[in-house]
C-alpha positions in Angstrom: 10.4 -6.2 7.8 9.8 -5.9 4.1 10.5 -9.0 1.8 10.6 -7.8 -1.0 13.2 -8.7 -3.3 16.1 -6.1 -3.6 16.6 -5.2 -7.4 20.2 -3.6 -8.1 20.5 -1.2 -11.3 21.1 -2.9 -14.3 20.0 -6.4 -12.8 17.3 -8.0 -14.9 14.3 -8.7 -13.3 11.3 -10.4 -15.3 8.8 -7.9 -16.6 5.7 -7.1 -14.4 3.9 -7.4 -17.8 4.9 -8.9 -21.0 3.5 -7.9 -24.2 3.2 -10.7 -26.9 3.3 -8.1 -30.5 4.5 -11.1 -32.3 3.2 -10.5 -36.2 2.3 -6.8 -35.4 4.5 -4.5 -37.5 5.5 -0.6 -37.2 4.1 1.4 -35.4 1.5 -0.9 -34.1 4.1 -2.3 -31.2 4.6 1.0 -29.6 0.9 1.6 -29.9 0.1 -1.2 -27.8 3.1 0.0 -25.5 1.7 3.2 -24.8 -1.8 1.5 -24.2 -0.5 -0.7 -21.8 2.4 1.1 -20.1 -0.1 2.5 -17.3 -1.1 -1.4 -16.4 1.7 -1.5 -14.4 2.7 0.7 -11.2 5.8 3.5 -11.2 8.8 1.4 -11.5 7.2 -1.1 -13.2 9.0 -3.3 -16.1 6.8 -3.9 -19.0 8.5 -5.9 -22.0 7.6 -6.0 -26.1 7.8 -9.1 -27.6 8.1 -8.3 -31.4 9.9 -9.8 -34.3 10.2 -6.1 -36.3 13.2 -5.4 -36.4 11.9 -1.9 -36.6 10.8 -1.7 -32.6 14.9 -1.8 -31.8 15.1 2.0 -32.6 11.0 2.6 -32.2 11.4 1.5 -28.8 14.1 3.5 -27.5 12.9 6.4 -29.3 9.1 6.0 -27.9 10.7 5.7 -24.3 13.0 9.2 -25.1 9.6 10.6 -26.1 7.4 9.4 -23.4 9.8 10.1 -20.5 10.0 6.5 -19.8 13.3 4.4 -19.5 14.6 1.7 -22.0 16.6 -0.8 -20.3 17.6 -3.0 -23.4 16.3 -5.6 -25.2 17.2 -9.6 -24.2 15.2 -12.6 -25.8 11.6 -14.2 -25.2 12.3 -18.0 -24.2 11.6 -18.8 -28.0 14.2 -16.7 -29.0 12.1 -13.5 -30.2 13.3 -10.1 -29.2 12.1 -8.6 -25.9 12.2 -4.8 -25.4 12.3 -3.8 -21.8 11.1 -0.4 -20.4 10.5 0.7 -17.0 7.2 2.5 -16.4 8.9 6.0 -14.3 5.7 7.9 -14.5 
């Protein structure tokens, strides 16, 4: 039987890889998110930790552009926003 854990839509789940763009302004955060993206496997969550304010529309808009899906933005535990996308190819 398989143990994995069972992840309902729209439950969080903690990122199978968590970029730290801290400092990094536009556009380098979405750089290093398409760099990285392919780390992890198809259905993979990979979160951007970046205090530009500009990666809460460059986000979205590189996921819309990449064929990938944005699943929102929550906090890094020291309060910096976290951009979550799931890798879907």
């Amino acid at each position: 039987m398989d143990s994995s854990p069972i992840v309902t839509p729209g439950e969080p789940r903690e990122p199978d890889l968590e970029l730290d763009c801290r400092g990094m302004l536009c556009p380098q955060p979405v750089i290093e998110l398409g760099r990285r993206h392919t780390d992890v496997p198809v259905g993979g969550v990979v979160a951007v930790v970046v205090e530009d304010v500009a990666a809460r529309t460059d986000v979205p808009a590189w996921c819309r552009m990449r064929g990938q899906e944005y699943l929102g933005e929550d906090s890094a535990p020291d309060g910096v926003p976290r951009y979550r996308v799931r890798r879907v190819s």
